[in-house]
N, C-alpha and C positions, 0 to 999 in steps of 0.2 A: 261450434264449441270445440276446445281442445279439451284430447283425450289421450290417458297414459293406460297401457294395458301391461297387468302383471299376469305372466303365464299365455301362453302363444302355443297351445295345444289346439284339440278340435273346437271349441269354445272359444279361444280368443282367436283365431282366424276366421270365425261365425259374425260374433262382437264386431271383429274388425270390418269384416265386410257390410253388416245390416249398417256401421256408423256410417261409414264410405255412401251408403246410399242415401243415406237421412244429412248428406254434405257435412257431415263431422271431417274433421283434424285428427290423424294419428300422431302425436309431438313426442310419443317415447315406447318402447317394447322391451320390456325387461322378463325373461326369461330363464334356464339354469345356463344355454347354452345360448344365449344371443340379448343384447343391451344397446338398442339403439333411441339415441335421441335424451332429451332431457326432462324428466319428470316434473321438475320446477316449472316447465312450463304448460303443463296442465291444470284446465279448472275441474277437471274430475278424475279420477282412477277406477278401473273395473279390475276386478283382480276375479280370474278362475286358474285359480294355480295348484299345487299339491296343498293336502291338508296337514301335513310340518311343516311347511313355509308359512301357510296363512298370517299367522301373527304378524312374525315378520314383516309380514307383505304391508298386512293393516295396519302396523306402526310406522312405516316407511313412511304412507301416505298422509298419517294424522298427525304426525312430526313435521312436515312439511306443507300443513296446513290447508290440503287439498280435500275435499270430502270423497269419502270411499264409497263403494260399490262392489259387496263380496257374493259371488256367486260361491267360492268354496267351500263344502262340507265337512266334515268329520274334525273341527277343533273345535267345537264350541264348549269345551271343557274350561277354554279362556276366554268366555265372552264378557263375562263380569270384567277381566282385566281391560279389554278393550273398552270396553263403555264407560270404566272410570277414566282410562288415556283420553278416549276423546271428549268427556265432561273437562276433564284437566285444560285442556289443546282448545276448547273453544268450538270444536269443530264439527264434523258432519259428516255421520257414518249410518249406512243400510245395508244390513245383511236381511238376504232371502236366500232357502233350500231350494226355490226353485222361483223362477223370472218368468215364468210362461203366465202370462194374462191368463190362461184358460183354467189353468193348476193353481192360479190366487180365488178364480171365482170356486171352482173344487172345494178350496176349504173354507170359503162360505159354505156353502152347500152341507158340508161336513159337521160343520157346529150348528147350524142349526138343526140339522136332522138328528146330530147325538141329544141335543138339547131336548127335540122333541120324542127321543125313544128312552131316556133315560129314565122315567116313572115308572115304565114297563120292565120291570124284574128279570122278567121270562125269559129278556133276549141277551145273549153275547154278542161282544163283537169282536173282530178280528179283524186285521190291514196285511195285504198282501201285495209285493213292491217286485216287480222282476225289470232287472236293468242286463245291458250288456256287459260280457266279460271281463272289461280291462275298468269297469269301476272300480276303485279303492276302496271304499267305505263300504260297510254294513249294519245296521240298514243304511238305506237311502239316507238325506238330511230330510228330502219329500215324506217319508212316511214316517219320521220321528218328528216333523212337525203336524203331522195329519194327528201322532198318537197325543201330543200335549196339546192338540186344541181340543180331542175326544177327552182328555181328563181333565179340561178346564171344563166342561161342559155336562158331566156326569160323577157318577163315583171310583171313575176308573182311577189308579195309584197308580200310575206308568206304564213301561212298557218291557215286553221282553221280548228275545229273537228267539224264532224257530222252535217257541215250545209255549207251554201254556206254566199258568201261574196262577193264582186266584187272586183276583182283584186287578190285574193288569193283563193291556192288551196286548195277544200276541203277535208280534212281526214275523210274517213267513217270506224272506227274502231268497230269491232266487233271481241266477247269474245265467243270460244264453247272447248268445250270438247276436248281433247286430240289432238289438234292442234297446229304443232310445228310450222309455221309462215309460210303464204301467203301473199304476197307481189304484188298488179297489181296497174300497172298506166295505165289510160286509156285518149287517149284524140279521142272526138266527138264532130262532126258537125252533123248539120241537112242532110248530105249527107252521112254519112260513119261513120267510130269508127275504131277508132286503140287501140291494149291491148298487151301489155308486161307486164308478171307474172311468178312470180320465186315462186314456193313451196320448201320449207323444208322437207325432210320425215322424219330426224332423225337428234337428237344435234349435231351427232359427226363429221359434218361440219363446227358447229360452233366453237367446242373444237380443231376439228385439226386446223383450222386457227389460235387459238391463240397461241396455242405450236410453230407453223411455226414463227408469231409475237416474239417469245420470241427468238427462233434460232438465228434470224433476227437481232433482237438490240444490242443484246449483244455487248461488242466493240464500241457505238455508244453514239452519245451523239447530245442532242434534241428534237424535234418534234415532230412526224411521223404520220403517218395513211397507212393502208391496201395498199393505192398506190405505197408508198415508199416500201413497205414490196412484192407488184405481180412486181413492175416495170411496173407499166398500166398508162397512164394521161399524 
């Protein structure tokens, strides 16, 4: 398969290398400081770039008829825009907060367990997300889609950072050093605590799920998310 990669940080040299091993084609690298090769001749794009380019990036790819593959977080304030370009465009778009097969079956795990604690009153719950330093985004995209599958699933109304609210979950995000993503939701009552938590020890879970992503769509045309992609939901 040929493949276009937007964004060549630590992520798209992960991407690049897991593709390399699964005998993919790098045919373009576009960058803020480097643009090699040609886009047009890719049948897929993975885009992990900054979250003020994303759009850009995602229109680039569905203007030119390619199906995307967005690992990038913190825009989804345009996601409606994108989903009508690509209804418009004919074409074939999947964003996931996070690629890691392990972090897809996680939030299985998650909705059903809110689903089955949510009768019970007694308990709060809380998600707590610690990444390394140099992330841009707060929260995670991992733990603001952990909080919208917990209120698709209960009476929770969203989600807030770093403090509490009545009626929404709070996100306690925190930044250290060389931490590839910790992910626990926890719900407690005055009797007990329950804690499901998924650690990351290394990218190339996140890079192999999107090379898989990309395998995936090809031939396809639509929607999608990580579910459509394991067959999980």
């Amino acid at each position: 398969m040929k493949l276009a990669l937007i964004g060549y940080g630590k992520m798209g040299k992960m991407v690049e290398q897991i593709a390399l091993q699964r005998k993919h084609e790098i045919v373009a690298t576009l960058d803020k400081d480097k643009e090699d090769g040609n886009i047009n001749e890719a049948e897929a794009v993975i885009i992990f770039s900054t979250p003020d380019s994303a759009v850009e990036n995602i229109t680039l790819g569905l203007n030119n008829n390619i199906p995307v593959i967005c690992g990038t977080t913190g825009w989804l304030a345009h996601l409606e825009d994108i989903k009508t370009i690509c209804k418009q465009k004919n074409g074939s778009f999947l964003y996931a907060s996070n690629f890691s097969i392990g972090v897809n079956l996680f939030f299985n795990l998650i909705e059903h367990t809110t689903r089955l604690i949510a009768p019970y009153k007694e308990y709060d719950s809380e998600i707590e997300e610690i990444h390394h330093t140099q992330k841009l985004d707060k929260p995670s995209g991992t733990a603001i889609s952990l909080a919208e599958i917990m209120q698709e699933n209960s009476a929770i109304k969203g989600w807030v950072l770093d403090k509490k609210e009545s009626g929404k979950v709070p996100i306690n995000a925190k930044r250290e050093e060389d931490v590839k993503g910790i992910h626990t939701v926890k719900y407690h009552s005055e009797i007990d605590s329950i804690e499901l938590k998924h650690t990351a020890h290394t990218r190339e879970g996140f890079a192999l799920g999107a090379v898989i992503a990309a395998e995936w769509i090809v031939g396809k045309t639509g929607i999608f998310t990580m579910k459509d992609v394991l067959g999980i939901g």
